[in-house]
Steps between C-alpha positions, in 0.01 A plus 500: 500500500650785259246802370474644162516881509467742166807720454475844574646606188292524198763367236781292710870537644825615357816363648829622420807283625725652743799282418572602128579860624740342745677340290556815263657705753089671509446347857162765555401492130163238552407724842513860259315348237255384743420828645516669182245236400278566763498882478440476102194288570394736765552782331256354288248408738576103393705372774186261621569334186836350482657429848885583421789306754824355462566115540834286521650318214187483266764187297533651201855694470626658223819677499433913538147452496259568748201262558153525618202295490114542482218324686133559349247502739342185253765312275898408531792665624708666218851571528690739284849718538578843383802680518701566799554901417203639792376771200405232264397223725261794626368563194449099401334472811272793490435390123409107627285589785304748282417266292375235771253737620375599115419150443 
C-alpha cells in the first residue's frame, strides 16, 4: 500500500539538468548553480520553500542552453531552459523561483 505525505517545502522543487553543462564543456555548472541556489534562498531565510537538486536528462535539449524544471507542491511540472553562461542562468533562476514563492 503506498502513503501520501505533504512536501516539506512550501512552494515545490527546482531541478536543474546535469547533462546540458556536460555537454558544453561546463561539466559542474548544474552542481554551482545548485549551491548558489540554496545559499540565496537561505540567505533569505526561504530555503523551506523551494527544495533545489539536480536531476539527469530532464528531455528537453537545446543547444547552449541550460535546462531546469519546476514541480509545485499542487499543479504540473514545468520545464523551461535559460542560458548556459552560470551569471545569467543565476540570475533567471533566482528571478523564477522568486516569483514561485510571490504567488
Amino acid at each position: 500500500m503506498t502513503k501520501k505525505y505533504n512536501s516539506p517545502w512550501e512552494t515545490g522543487s527546482l531541478f536543474i539538468c546535469t547533462k546540458c553543462g556536460v555537454k558544453y564543456n561546463q561539466p559542474n555548472l548544474a552542481e554551482e548553480l545548485k549551491g548558489d541556489m540554496r545559499k540565496d534562498l537561505k540567505s533569505r531565510e526561504e530555503h523551506t520553500k523551494v527544495r533545489v537538486i539536480t536531476s539527469g536528462c530532464l528531455g528537453v535539449c537545446y543547444p547552449e542552453e541550460q535546462t531546469f524544471a519546476y514541480m509545485p507542491t499542487e499543479g504540473k511540472t514545468e520545464v523551461y531552459t535559460t542560458a548556459l553562461d552560470k551569471n545569467q542562468a543565476l540570475s533567471d533562476l533566482k528571478e523564477f523561483v522568486q516569483k514561485k514563492i510571490n504567488s
